[in-house]
N, C-alpha and C positions, 0 to 999 in steps of 0.2 A: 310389536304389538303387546307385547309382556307390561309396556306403557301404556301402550293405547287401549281400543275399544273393540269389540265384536257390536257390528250394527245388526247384522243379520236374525231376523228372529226365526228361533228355531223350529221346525216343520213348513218351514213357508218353501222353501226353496224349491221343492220339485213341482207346486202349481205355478211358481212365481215364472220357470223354464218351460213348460209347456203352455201358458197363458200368452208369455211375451214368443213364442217362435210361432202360434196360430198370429198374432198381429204382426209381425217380421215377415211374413209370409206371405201375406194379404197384402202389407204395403210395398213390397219389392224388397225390403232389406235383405230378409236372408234369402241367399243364391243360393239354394241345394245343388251337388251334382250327382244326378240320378246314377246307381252303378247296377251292374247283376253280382253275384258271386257265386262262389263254388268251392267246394274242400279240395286240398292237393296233400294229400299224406305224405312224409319222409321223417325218420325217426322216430315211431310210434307217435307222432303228432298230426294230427288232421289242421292241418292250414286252413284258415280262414283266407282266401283270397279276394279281394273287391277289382272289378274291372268296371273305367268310369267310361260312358256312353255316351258325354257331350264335355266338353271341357273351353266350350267357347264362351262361356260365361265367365271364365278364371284370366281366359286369356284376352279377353277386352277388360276386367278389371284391373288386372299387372300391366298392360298397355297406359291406361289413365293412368297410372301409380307414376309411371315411367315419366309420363308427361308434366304431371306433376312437379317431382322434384326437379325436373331439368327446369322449369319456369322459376320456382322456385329457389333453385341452389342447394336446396338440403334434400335431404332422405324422408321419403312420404314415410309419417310412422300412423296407422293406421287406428291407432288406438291414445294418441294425444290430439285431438280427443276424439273419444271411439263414436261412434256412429248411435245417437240415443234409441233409437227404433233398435237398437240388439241388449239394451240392459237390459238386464234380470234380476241384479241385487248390489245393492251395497254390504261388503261381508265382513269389512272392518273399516278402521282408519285408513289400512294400507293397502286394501285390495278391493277390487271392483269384478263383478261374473256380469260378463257378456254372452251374445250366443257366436258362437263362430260362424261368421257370414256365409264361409262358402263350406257347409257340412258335408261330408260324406257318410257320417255317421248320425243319425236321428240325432236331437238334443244334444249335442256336441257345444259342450261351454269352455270359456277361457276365463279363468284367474288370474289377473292383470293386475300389477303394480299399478295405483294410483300416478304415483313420479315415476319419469323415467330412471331403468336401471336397465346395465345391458344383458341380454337373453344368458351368455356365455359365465356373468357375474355367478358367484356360489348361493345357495339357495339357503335359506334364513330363517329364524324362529317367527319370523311373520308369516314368513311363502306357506309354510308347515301348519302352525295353527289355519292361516288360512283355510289348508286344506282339509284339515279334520273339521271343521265349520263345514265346508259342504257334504262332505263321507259322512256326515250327522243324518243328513238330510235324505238321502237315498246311497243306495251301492252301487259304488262306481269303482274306474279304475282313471287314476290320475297319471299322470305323466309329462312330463319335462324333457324336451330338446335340446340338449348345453351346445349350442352355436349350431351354425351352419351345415358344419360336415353330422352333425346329429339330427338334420331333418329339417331346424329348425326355418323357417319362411320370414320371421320377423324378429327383426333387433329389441325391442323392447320386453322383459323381462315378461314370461306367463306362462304357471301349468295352465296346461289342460285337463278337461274330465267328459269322462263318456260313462252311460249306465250301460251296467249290465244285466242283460249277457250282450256280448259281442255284434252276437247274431240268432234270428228268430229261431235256429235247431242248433243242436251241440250243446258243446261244455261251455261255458258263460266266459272263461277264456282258454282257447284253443292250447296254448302251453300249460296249461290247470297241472296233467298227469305227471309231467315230470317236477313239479314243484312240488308236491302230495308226495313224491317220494325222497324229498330231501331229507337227509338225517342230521341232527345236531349235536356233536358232541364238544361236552365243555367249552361251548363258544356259539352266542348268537347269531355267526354268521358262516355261513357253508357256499359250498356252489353245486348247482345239481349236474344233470347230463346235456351240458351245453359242450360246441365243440372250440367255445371262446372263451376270451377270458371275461367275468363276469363277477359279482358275488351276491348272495341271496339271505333276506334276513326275515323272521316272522316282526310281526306286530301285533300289538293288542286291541280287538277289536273293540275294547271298552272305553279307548282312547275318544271315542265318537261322544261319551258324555260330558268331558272336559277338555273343548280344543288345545289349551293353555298346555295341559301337563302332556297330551300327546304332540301336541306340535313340539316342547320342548327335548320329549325323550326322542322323538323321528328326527328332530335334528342330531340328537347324539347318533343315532342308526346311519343315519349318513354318513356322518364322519367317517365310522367304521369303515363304512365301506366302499368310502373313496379311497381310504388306508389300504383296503385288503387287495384293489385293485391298482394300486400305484399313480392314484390320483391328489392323494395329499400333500404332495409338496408345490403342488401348482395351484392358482385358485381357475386359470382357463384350461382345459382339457374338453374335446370334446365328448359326451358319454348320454345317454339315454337312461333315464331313469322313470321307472313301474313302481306304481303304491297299490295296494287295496286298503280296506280295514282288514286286513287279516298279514301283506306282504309287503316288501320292498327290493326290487331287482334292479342294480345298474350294471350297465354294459360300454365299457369305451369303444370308441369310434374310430377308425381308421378312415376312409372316405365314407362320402354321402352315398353314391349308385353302386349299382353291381350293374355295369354296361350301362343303359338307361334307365336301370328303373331306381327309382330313391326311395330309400328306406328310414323310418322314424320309430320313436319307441314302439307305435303299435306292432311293429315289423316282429320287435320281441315277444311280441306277448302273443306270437301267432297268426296275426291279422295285416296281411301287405294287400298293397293295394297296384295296380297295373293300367296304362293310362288306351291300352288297346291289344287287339287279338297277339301281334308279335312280340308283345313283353307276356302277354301269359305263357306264350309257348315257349318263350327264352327259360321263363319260371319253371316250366314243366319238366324241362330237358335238365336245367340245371341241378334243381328240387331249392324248396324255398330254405331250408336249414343251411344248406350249402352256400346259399346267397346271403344269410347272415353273420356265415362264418366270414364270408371274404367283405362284409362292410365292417365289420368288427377286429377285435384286436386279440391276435393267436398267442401272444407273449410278451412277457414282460420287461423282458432285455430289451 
């Protein structure tokens, strides 16, 4: 995009996602899945937990999917071409904001490569700019599934973004306290009091008034810190990657569940989700930080 173009005009973005999810809504497109939740504290961190209430909506849509590509022969990709009842915006040449059809989170959008490119491929000076185009537009928190064993649901390359806060009480994200206490010496990138491996870097919130130069410098922050994690010598690895305008967290990935339940970048930032009462109680017994240590990666050997 350093080529190309930014379509999106600036301040449209957060009526353009609330105007197009009242009509998504109305017409059947977007499936919300209603949940409750609750805090579950372990490590001075109050857990955000979501427990979903109906999920029969997801599982006749993954049924069609199924049906699909077996008619077919290939792999239903859900977004060549995405569904027009869920656009929101054209945001450049390379990337397109949907709404995610089956939300668990209010106003839950996806940043989607125009051309196919695979979910697990490294993320790019477009993916980035992309995203400071929308983090222009309201405060949010973006994040990236690098394949399968990181959460990921769909092969074709997309952040995500969610505003915040999190959830209607609390801290806007549930992990906030221990990031607030990271310290940085001689090096933009630290890790805080996590019990995995991980590494954590500030960004400039001022990035929001020129996508170009922050998309370019959060692409150098990446690099870093797929370096400091021992993810640069591969460009596939699974890992979980968290933005603000203010941060940047990734976290590699060992497997997708902890017993049943599967875990995705919001997992990191505080916020898991449980698909019924006996994975909450698995969650409670076990404590949610302990569930992330064991989907995550304890070392680097």
């Amino acid at each position: 995009m350093a080529q190309g173009k930014i379509l999106l005009k600036p301040g449209t973005l957060w009526t353009s996602v609330k105007q197009q999810t009242e009509h998504a809504l109305q017409c059947g497109a977007l499936l919300s899945i209603p949940t409750e939740f609750e805090f579950v504290e372990q490590d001075n961190v109050r857990f955000l937990v979501r427990i979903l209430s109906n999920l029969n909506r997801k599982k006749t849509a993954d049924e069609k999917q199924k049906k699909q590509s077996a008619k077919s022969g290939q792999e239903f990709n859900p977004f060549l071409p995405y569904e027009k009842d869920l656009f929101v915006a054209d945001i450049s040449d390379t990337h397109v904001c949907i709404l995610n059809k089956f939300n668990v989170v209010d106003y839950h959008q996806l940043i989607i490569t125009r051309g196919f490119e695979e979910q697990e491929s490294l993320l790019t000076l477009e993916d980035f700019t992309a995203m400071w185009v929308c983090l222009a537009d309201f405060d949010g928190l973006a994040f990236y599934n690098s394949g399968k064993t990181a959460g990921a649901s769909q092969r074709h390359k997309h952040l995500q973004l969610v505003p915040l806060p999190l959830a209607p009480s609390g801290l806007k994200i549930p992990i906030e306290p221990l990031l607030r206490a990271a310290k940085f010496q001689g090096s933009s990138v630290t890790s805080v009091k996590l019990p995995f491996i991980h590494a954590f870097a500030p960004l400039d919130p001022d990035w929001v008034q020129s996508p170009f130069v922050g998309g370019q410098a959060t692409l150098e922050v990446y690099r870093t810190l797929r370096h400091a994690v021992g993810l640069d010598a591969r460009q596939f690895g699974a890992y979980n990657l968290l933005a603000t305008r203010e941060w940047m967290l990734i976290v590699p990935r060992s497997q997708e569940h902890f017993q049943s339940i599967s875990v995705n970048s919001l997992g990191f930032a505080g916020a898991l989700l449980v698909r019924n009462a006996a994975e909450m109680e698995i969650l409670k017994a076990q404590g949610p930080m302990t569930i992330l240590k064991n989907v995550a990666v304890s070392s680097l050997s």
